[in-house]
N, C-alpha and C positions, 0 to 999 in steps of 0.2 A: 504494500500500500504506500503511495509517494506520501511525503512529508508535507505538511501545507506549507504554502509559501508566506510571503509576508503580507502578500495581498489577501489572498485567501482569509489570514487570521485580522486582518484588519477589520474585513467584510464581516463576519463572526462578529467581532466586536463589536461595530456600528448598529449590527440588527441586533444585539443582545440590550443593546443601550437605548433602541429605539423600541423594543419591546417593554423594556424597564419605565422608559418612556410614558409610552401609552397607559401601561396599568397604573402608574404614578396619577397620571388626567384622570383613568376611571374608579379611581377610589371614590365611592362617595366620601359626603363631606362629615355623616357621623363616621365613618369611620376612620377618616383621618384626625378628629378630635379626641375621637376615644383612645386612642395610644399619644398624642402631641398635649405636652403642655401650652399653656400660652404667658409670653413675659409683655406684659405694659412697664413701655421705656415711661421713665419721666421727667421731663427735660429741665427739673429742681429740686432743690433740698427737700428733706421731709419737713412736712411741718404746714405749710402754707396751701393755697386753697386749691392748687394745681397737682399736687397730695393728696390732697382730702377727697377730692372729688374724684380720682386717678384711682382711690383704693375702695372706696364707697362702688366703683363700678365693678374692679376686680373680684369684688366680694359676692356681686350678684348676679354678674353677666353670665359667667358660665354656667350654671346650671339652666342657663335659656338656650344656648349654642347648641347644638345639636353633638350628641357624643359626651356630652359635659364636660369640658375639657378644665385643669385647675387653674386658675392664671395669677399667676406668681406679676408684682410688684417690685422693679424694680429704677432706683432712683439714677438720673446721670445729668445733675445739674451741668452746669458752665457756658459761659458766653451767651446769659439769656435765655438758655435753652436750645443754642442754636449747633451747640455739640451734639443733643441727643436729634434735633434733626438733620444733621449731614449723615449720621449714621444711619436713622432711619430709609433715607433716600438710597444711600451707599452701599452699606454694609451688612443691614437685616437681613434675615431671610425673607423671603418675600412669598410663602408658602404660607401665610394666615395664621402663623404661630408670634406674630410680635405685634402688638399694636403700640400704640405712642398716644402721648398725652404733652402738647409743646405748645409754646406761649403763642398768645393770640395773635401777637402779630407778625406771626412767621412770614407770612407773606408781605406784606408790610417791609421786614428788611429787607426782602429779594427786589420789592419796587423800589426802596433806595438806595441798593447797592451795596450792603454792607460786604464788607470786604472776607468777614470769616463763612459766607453763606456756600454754598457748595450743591447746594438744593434747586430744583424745583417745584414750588410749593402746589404749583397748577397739578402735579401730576403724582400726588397722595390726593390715596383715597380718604374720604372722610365719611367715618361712620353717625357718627351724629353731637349733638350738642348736649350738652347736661345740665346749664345754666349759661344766661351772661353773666359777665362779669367785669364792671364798671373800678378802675382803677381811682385814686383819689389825691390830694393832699392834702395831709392834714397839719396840722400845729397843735400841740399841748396850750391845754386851754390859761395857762400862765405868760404866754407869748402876747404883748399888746397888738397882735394882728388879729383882728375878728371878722374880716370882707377879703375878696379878689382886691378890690381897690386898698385895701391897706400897705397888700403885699405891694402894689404899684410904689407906694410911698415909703417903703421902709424893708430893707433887704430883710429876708428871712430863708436861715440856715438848713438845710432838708439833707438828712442822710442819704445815702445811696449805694446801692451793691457795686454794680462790672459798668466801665465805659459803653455807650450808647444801650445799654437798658432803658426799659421805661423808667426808672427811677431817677436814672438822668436826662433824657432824653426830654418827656415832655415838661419838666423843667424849665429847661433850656429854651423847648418850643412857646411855651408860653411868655418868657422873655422878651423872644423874639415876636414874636406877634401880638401881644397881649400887655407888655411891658410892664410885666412883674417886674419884682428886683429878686428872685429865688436864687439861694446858693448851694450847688449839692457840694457833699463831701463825699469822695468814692469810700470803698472796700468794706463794707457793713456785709452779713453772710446774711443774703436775701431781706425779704420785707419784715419777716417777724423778727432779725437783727437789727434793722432800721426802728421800729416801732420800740424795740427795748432801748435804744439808745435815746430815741427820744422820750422816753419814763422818765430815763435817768438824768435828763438835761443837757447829757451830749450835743447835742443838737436841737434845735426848734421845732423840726417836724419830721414827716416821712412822708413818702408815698405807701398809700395802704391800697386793700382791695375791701371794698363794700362787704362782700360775702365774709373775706375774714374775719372784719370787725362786730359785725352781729353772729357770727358764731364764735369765736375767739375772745372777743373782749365787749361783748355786750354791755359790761359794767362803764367799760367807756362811755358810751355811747347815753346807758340811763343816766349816769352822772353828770353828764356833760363837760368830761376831761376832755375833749377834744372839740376840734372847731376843724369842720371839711371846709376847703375855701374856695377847691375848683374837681369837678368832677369829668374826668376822661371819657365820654361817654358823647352818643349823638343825643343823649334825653338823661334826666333829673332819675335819679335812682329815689323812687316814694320814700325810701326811710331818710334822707335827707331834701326837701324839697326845696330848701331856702339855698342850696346851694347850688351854680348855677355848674350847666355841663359847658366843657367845650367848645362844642358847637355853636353855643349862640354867643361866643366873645368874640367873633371874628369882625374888623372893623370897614375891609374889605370885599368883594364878591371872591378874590382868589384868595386871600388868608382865610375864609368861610370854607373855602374847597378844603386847606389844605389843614384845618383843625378837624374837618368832617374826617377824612383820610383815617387821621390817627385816631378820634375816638369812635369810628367806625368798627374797628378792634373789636371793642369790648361785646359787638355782635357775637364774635367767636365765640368766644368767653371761656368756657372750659368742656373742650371738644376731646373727642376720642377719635386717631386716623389709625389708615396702615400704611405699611411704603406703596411704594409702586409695583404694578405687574402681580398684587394678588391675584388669584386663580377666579372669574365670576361668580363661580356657583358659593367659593366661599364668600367672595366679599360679601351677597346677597345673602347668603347666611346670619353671618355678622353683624350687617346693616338690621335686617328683619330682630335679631336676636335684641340688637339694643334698643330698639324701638320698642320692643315687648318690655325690657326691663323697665323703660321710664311709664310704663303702665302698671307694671307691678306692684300688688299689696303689699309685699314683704321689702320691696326697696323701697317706696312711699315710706312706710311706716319708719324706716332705719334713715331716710333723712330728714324727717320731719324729727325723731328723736334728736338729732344731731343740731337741728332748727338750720338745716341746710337748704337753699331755694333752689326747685327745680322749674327749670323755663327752658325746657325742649325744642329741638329743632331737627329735622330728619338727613340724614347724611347726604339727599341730595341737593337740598334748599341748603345745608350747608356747604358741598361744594361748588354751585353757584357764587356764595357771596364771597369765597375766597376769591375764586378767578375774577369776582367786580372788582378786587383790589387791585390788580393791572390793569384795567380801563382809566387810565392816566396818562397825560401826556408828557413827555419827557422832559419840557419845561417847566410843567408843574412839581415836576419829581424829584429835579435837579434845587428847585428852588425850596421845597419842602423840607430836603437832606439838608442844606444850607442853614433852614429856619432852627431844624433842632440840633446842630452844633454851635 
């Protein structure tokens, strides 16, 4: 019997791989669940409401997914978040076993160009929303700033984590367009380090997020230790009403576009994606699965315990309004980048 040749074993190969192939596509979807864990990447420290909301999901989703698969939590803060989405794009598997939980305004840096981005945010899936989430600043209520218009008259010192974070970022932007006098000070480890420096009188203020304050430090909020003075947001978040969003400080029709932009964000708010090139049958899985969970009695129940607010949106009306974030024009974009440096 001759020996094969190289070709021969090559041919071998290719159709052993292309058959491995095939039964890989015809797995159904429980039954690649039911042997695969699932990791939720998350693109911050513990503790904070992109955390909260990131493990509140872990805890329920799966047993809606089909197969019930465990999904393991884990955290990979840096650069914003913008670590755990290059890797998300890059390097996950992209077989339905990793989903991501990354700041709202992922797309957002890719429209202005941040330099560490490596992504494109147009081309994660997004399963769906679990809440907005309206960013803020605030001041310790011992600060004589009590108005937006205060801060116009009188600098006020604001903690802040990593270079172009929101913590710096609309800061700065309001500066520029709004003419604050705000001063961050970097290297604080995320918002609930900003928020403890400002207890302590480190600093005057922070950038906080709405949702953590009423589930984190409520007491704040009944005592009225703090004073919100500008809320990131395209509308007035009800537990603060006197406090104005955004949006309506622009004094211009293009500084109005370009405050819209950034508190358009907070639409996102705290979403669940997967990378690119998941398999349909599961993405539709997944998409269907968490859509059933924010229906759910037993997850109702466990954030309403938490005093966590759910305000849903469906993976595909959310992937819509990301891709509205590149509907900008390059001079609007250029001059936007400009406003918040």
């Amino acid at each position: 019997m001759p020996k094969p040749t190289w070709f021969t074993a090559m041919t071998c190969a290719a159709v052993a791989a292309t058959v491995s192939l095939g039964a890989a596509r015809a797995e159904s979807v429980k039954a690649f669940y039911a042997k695969h864990d699932i990791s939720i990447i998350i693109g911050y420290n513990p503790g904070g409401t992109y955390d909260t909301y990131a493990r509140i999901a872990a805890k329920h989703l799966g047993r809606l997914i089909p197969g019930h698969p465990n999904i393991i939590s884990k955290n990979m803060p840096g650069v914003a978040s913008i670590k755990a989405a290059n890797y998300l794009y890059a390097q996950a598997p992209r077989d339905g076993s990793v989903l991501g939980v990354i700041s709202q305004g992922t797309a957002l840096q890719q429209v202005l160009k941040h330099r560490a981005v490596h992504y494109d945010a147009r081309k994660f899936r997004w399963l769906g929303r679990l809440t907005t989430a309206v960013e803020c600043t605030v001041v310790w209520h011992t600060v004589p700033v009590k108005t937006i218009e205060d801060a116009k008259k009188r600098q006020v010192i604001l903690a802040a984590t990593s270079p172009r974070s929101s913590t710096e970022t609309n800061p700065k932007l309001m500066n520029s367009l709004v003419g604050t006098k705000f001063k961050t000070v970097l290297g604080y480890k995320g918002t609930n380090g900003s928020l403890l420096a400002m207890e302590r009188g480190e600093v005057e203020g922070s950038l906080a997020v709405v949702q953590n304050l009423l589930i984190r430090k409520p007491q704040w909020v009944r005592d009225k230790k703090i004073r919100v003075l500008v809320q990131y947001s395209l509308k007035r978040h009800p537990a603060f009403p006197d406090a104005p969003a955004m949006a309506e400080l622009g004094s211009t029709p293009e500084d109005t576009k370009i405050l819209k932009l950034f508190g358009g964000t907070a639409e996102v708010g705290r979403s669940v994606m997967v990378p690119p090139g998941v398999p349909q049958d599961r993405l539709k899985a997944l998409r269907a699965a968490f859509s059933a969970m924010l229906r759910d009695k037993a997850f109702l129940a466990d954030a309403k315990k938490r005093k966590m607010e759910i305000d849903p949106l469906s993976g595909e009306q959310l992937q819509a309004l990301v891709e509205d974030a590149f509907d900008i024009s390059p001079q609007l974009a250029a001059r936007a980048d400009a406003a918040r440096k």
